[in-house]
C-alpha positions as CSV (number, residue, x, y, z in Angstrom):
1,X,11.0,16.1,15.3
2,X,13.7,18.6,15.6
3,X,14.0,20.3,18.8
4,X,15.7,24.1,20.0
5,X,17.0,23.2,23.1
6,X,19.1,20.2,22.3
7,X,19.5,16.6,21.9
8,X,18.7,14.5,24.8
9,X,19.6,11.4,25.6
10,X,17.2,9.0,27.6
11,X,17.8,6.1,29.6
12,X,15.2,3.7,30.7
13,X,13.1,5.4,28.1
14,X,10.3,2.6,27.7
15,X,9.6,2.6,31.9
16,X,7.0,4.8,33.4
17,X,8.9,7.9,34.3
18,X,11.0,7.1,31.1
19,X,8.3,7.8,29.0
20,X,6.8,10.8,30.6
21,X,10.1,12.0,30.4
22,X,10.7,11.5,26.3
23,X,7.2,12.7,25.6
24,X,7.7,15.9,28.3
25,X,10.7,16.8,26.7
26,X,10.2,16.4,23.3
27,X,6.7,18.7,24.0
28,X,9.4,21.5,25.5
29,X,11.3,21.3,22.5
30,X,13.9,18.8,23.2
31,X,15.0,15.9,20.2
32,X,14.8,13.0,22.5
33,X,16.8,10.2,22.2
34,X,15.1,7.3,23.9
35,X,17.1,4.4,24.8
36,X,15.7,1.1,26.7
37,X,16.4,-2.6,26.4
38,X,13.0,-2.9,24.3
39,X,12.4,0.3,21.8
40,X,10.1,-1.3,19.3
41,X,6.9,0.9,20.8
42,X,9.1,3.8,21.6
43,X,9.4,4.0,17.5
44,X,6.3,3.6,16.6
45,X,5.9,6.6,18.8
46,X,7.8,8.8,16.6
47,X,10.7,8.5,18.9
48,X,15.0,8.2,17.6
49,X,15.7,4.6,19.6
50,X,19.3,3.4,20.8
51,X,18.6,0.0,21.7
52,X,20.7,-0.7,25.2
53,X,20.3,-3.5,27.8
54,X,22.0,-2.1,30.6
55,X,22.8,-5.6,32.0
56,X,25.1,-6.5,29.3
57,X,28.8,-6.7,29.3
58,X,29.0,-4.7,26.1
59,X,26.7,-1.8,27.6
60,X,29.5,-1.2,30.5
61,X,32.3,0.1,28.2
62,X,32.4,4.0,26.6
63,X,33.1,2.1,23.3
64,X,29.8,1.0,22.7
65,X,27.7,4.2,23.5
66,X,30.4,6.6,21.7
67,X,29.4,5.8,18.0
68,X,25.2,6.8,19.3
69,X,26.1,9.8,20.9
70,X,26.9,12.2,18.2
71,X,24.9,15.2,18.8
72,X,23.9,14.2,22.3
73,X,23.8,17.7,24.3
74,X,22.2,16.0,27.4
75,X,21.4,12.9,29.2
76,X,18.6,11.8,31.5
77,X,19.3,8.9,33.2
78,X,15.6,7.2,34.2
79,X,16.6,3.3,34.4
80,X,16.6,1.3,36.9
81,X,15.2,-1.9,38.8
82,X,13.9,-2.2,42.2
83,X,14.4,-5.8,42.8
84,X,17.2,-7.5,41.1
85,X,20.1,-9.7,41.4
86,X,23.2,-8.1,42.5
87,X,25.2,-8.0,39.2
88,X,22.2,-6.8,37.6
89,X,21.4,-4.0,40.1
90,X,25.4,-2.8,40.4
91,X,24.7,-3.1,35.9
92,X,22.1,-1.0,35.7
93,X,22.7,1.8,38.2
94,X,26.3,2.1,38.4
95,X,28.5,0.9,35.7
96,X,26.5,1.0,32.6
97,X,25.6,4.7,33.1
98,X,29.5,5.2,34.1
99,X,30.5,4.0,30.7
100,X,27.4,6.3,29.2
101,X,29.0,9.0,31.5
102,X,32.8,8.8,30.2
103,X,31.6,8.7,26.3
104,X,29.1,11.8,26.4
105,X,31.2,14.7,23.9
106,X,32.9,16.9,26.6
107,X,30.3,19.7,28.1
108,X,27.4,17.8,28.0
109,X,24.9,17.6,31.2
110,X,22.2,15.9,32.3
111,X,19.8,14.7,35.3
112,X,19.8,11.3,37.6
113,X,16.4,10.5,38.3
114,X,17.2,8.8,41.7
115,X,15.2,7.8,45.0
116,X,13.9,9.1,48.1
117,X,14.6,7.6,51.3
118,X,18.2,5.9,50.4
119,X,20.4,7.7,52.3
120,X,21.3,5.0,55.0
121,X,21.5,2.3,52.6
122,X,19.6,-0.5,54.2
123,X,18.4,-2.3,51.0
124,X,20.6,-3.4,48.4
125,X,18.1,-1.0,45.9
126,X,19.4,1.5,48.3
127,X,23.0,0.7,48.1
128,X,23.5,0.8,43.9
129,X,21.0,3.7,43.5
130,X,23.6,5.5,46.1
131,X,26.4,4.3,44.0
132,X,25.4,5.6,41.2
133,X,24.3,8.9,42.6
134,X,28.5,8.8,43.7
135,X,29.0,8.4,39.7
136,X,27.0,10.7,38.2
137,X,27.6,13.3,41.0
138,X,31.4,12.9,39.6
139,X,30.5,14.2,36.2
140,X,28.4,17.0,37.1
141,X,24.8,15.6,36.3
142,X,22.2,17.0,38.5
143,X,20.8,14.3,41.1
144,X,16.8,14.5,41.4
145,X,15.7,12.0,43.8
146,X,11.7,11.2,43.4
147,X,9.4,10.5,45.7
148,X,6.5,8.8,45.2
149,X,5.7,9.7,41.5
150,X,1.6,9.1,40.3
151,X,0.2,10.0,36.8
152,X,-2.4,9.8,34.6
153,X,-1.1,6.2,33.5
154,X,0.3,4.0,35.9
155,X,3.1,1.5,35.9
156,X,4.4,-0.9,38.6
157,X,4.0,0.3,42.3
158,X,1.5,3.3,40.7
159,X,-0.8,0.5,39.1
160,X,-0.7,-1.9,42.1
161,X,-2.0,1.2,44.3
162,X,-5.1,1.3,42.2
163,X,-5.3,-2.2,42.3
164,X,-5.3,-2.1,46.0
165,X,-7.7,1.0,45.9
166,X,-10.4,-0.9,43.6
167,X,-10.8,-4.8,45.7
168,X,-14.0,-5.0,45.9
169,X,-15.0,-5.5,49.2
170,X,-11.9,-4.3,51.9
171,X,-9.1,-2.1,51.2
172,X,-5.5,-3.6,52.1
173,X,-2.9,-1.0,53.9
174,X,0.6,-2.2,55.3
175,X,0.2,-2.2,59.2
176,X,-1.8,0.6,60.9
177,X,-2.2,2.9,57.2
178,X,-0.8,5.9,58.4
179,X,2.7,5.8,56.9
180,X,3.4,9.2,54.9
181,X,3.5,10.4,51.2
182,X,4.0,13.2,49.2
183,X,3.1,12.0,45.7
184,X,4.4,14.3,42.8
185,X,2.3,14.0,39.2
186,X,4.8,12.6,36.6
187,X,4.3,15.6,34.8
188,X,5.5,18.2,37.3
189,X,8.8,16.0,37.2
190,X,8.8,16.1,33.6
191,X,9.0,19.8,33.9
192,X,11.8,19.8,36.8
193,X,13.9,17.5,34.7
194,X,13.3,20.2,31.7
195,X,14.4,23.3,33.9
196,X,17.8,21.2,35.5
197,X,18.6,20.3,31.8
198,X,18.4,23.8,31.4
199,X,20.0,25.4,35.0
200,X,21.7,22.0,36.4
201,X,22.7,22.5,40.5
202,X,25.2,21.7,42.6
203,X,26.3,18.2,43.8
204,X,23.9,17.9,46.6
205,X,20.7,15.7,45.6
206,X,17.3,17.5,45.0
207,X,14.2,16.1,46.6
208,X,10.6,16.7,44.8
209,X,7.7,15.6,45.9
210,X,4.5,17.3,45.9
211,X,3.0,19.9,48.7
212,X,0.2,17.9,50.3
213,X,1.3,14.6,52.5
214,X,-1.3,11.7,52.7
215,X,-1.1,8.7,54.5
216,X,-1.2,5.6,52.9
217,X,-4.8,4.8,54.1
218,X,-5.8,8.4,52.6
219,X,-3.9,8.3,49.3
220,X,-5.9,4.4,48.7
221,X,-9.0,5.7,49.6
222,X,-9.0,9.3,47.6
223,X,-8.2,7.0,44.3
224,X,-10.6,4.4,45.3
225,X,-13.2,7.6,45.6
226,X,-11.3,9.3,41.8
227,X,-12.7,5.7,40.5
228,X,-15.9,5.8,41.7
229,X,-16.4,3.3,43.4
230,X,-18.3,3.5,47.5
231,X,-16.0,3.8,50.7
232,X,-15.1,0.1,52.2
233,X,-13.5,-0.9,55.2
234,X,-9.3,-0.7,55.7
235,X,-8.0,-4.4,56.0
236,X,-5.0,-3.7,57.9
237,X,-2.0,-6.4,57.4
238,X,0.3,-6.9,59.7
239,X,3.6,-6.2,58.7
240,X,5.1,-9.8,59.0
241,X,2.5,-11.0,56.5
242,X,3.3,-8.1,54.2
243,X,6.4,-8.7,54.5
244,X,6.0,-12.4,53.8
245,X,3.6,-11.6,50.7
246,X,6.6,-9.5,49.4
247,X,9.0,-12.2,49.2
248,X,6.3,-14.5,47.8
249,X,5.8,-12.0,44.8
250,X,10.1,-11.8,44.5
251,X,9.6,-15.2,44.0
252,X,7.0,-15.5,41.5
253,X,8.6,-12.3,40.3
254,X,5.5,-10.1,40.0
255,X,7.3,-6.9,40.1
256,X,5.7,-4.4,42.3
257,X,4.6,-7.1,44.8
258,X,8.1,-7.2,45.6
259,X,9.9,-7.6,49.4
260,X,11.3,-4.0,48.6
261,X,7.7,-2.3,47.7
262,X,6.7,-3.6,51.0
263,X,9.4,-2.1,53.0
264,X,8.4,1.4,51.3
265,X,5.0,1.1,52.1
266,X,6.1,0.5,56.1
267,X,8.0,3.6,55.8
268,X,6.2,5.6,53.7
269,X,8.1,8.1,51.3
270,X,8.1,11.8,52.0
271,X,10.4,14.0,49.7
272,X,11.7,17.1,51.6
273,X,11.5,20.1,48.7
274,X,14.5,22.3,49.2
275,X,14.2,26.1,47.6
276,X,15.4,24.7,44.2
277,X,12.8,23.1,44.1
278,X,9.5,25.0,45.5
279,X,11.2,28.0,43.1
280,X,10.7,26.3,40.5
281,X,8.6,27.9,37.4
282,X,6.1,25.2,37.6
283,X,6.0,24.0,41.2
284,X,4.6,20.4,41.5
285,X,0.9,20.5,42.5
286,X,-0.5,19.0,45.6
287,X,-1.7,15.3,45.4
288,X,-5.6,16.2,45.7
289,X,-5.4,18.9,43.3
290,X,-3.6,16.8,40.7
291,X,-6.3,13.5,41.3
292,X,-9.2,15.9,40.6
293,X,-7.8,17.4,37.7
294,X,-9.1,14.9,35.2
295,X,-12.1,12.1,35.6
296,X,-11.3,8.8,35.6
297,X,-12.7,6.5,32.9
298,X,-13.4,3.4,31.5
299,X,-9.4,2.2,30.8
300,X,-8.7,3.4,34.6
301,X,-11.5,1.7,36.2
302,X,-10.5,-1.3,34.1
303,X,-7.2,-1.6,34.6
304,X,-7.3,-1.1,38.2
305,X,-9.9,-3.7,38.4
306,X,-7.9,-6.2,36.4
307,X,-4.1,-5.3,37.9
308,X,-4.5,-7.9,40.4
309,X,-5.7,-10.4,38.0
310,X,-2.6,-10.7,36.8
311,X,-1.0,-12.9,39.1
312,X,-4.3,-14.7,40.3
313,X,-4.9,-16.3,37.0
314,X,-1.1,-17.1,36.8
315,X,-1.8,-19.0,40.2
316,X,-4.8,-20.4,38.8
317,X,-3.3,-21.6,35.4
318,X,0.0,-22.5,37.3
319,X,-2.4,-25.2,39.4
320,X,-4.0,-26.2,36.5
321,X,-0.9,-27.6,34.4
322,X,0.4,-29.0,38.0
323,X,-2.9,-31.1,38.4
324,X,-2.3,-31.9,34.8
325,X,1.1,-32.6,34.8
326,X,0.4,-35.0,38.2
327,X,-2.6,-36.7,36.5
328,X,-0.9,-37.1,33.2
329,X,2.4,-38.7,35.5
330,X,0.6,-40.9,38.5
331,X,-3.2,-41.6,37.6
332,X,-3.1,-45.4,36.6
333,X,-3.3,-46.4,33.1
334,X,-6.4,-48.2,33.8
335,X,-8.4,-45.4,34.8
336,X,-7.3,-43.2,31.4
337,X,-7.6,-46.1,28.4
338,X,-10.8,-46.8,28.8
339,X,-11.5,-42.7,28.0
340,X,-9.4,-43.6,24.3
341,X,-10.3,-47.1,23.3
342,X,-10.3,-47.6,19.8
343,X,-7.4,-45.5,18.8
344,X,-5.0,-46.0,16.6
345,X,-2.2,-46.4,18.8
346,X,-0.9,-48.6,20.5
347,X,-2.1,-48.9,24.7
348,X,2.2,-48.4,25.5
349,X,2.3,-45.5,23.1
350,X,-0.7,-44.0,24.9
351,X,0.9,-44.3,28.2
352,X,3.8,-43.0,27.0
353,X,2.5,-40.2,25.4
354,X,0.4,-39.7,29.1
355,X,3.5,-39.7,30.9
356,X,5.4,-37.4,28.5
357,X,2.7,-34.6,28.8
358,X,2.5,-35.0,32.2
359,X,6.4,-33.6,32.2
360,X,5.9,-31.1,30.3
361,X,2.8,-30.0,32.0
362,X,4.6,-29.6,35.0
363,X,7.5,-27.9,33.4
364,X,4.9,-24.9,32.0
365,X,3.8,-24.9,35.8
366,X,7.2,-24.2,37.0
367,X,7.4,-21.5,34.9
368,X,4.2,-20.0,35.4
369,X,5.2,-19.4,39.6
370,X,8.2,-19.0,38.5
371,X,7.2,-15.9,36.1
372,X,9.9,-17.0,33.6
373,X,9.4,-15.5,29.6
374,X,5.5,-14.3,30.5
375,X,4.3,-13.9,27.0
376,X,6.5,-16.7,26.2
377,X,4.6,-19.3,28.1
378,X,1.4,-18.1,26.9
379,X,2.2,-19.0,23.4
380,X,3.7,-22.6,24.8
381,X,0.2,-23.1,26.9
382,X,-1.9,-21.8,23.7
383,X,0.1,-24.4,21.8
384,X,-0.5,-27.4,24.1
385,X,-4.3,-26.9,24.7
386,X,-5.3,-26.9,21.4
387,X,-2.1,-29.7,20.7
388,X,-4.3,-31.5,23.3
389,X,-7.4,-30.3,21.4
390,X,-6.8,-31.9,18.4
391,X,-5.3,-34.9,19.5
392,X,-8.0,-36.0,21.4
393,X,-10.4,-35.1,19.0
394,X,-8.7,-37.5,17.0
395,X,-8.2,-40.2,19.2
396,X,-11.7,-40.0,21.7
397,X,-13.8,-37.9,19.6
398,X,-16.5,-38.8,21.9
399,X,-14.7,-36.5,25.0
400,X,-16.5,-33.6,23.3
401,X,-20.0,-34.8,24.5
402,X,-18.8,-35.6,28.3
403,X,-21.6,-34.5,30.5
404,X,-19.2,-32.1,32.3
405,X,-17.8,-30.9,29.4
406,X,-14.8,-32.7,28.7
407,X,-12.7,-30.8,26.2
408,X,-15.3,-28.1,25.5
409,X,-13.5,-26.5,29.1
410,X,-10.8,-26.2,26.5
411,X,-12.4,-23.4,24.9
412,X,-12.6,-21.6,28.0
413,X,-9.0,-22.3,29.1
414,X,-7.8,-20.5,25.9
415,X,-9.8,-17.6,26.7
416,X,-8.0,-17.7,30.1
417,X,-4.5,-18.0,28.7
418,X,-5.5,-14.6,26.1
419,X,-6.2,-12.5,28.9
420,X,-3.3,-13.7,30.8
421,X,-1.0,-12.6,27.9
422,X,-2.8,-9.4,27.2
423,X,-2.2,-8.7,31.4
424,X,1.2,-9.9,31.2
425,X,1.6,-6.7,28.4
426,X,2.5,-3.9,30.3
427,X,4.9,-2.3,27.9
């Protein structure tokens, strides 16, 4: 599609806000460039794709963005991680987009999409996103810092607030509830990132958030109410466990459950509006206005339903392969031979073969609670339940007539491992 108002280029294109953003612009007229470490989808959605991972070497020199950039009138920069390794953080907020700064064709502008609430730097998220404000402020792009930003699709801490909002029988908060929020639709920032392209400002940050504040009780229980679903009591955690649950999910690496979301959701995050941006054409709408503007269906109550899923069946198939992987290492050979007798191996082969699953068992565990290569893993599990499968078939044919089942639990186990791998899918 060939836009009027320039061509755009868009990091962090395939992210939440990323895509708002490319489908936003290109709706105003813009020819979006959309750039992200995966574009495969970002194609298929009719979109021109530069292919960048931020945390490589090659991404932090002008020399490899200058041959993609012919054309470019603008840039939107929209990456960014919240938890992350330091060389990976300092990568992807200060000196990739530095070297994406230096190679832009001289007069070109653009917008940071930055973050509320940084400004004393007491998280290292804090610390790089204010480093690379420094940067970009240094070649004139206009710095938007968001609060918190909701939509008609979620993505990370947006989907794990619905998640919270639909448990079925208490809703959690972080301490007492009452921390503070000004939500802003991802639409209404779509539209301040289109006027800035347009009428960039000065080198002081611009905070946008919406006009009606919530508390974090209030905000849960109005989505909980947009999804139908009756009014249940506030299970309030104290903060130590939240906390604790936080560096859990940094652990197990399940994003939004993250050490850092927790520490937001003790403060709360309430953007201050300055002039530039209540005057803008298309002011954001208040949070309640913007919830009610649409029903909520089937996908919504759905997905909210089956966020938290996620990492409970990656518990549950994590404890599965450990039990395995034990059994398969420890349980005597005496109590297993018996269960194959008559095969056509030898009784060392089978123990061998027993011990040797039982390692890589607990290798697929590790990785599970780990959260290393998600859809990865599912494959590798797929392949060594129906490996098992047919093995067994082969050597104990009779273990599919065990009065508990035996391998016919199989069946369900691959079930289990689809709907992990559809969950793990975000993108």
């Amino acid at each position: 599609m060939s836009g009027t108002r320039g061509r755009v280029l868009i990091l962090g294109a395939d992210g939440f806000i990323g895509r708002h953003l490319a489908f936003g612009l290109r709706a105003q007229g813009w020819e979006v460039l959309a750039s992200a470490r995966r574009v495969t989808r970002l194609k298929r959605m009719g979109f021109d794709v530069l292919k960048a991972d931020l945390t490589h070497r090659k991404a932090d020199t002008p020399g490899f963005w200058r041959p993609h950039l012919r054309g470019v009138t603008h840039v939107v920069n929209a990456a960014g991680v919240l938890s992350a390794p330091a060389h990976i953080a300092e990568s992807v907020h200060v000196t990739a987009p530095e070297a994406l700064y230096q190679a832009l064709p001289k007069g070109a502008g653009g917008v940071l999409i930055s973050a509320v609430g940084i400004e004393r730097g007491e998280t290292d998220f804090a610390r790089y996103r204010l480093a690379g404000e420094e940067v970009a402020r240094d070649h004139g792009l206009t710095i938007l810092r968001a609060g918190l930003v909701l939509g008609e699709t979620s993505y990370g801490g947006s989907s794990l607030a619905r998640g919270l909002a639909a448990l079925p029988l208490l809703t959690p908060v972080v301490g007492r509830g009452n921390q503070r929020f000004n939500p802003v639709h991802v639409a209404d920032l779509a539209a301040a990132v289109d006027h800035f392209l347009i009428h960039p400002r000065g080198p002081e940050p611009q905070e946008i958030g919406g006009p009606e504040t919530v508390t974090q009780a209030e905000m849960l229980r109005a989505m909980r109410g947009w999804l139908g679903l009756r009014r249940v009591p506030l299970l309030r955690l104290p903060p130590g466990l939240a906390r604790m649950m936080g560096r859990l999910g940094d652990a197990m690496r399940l994003g939004p459950i993250s050490a850092t979301a927790v520490a937001q959701l003790e403060q709360g995050v309430v953007a201050r509006p300055g002039e530039a941006i209540t005057g803008l054409p298309q002011p954001p709408r208040g949070f309640s206005r913007f919830l009610s503007a649409r029903p909520a269906g089937t996908q919504d109550l759905w997905h909210a339903r089956l966020y938290l899923m996620r990492p409970l069946l990656r518990v549950v198939l994590a404890f599965l392969w450990l039990a395995s992987g034990l059994l398969g290492l420890f349980l005597p050979s005496e109590t297993f031979l018996p269960l194959v007798e008559g095969a056509p191996l030898s009784d060392q082969a089978l123990i061998l073969l027993a011990r040797a699953g039982g390692l890589i068992d607990l290798a697929i565990a590790t990785a599970l609670l780990r959260g290393w290569r998600p859809r990865l893993m599912a494959g590798v599990q797929a392949a060594m339940v129906v490996g098992y499968t047919l093995a067994f078939t082969v050597l104990a044919p009779a273990l599919w007539l065990l009065p508990l089942g035996g391998l016919v639990k199989n069946l369900p186990v691959l079930a289990l491992i689809a709907l992990q791998a559809i969950l793990e899918d975000e993108r």
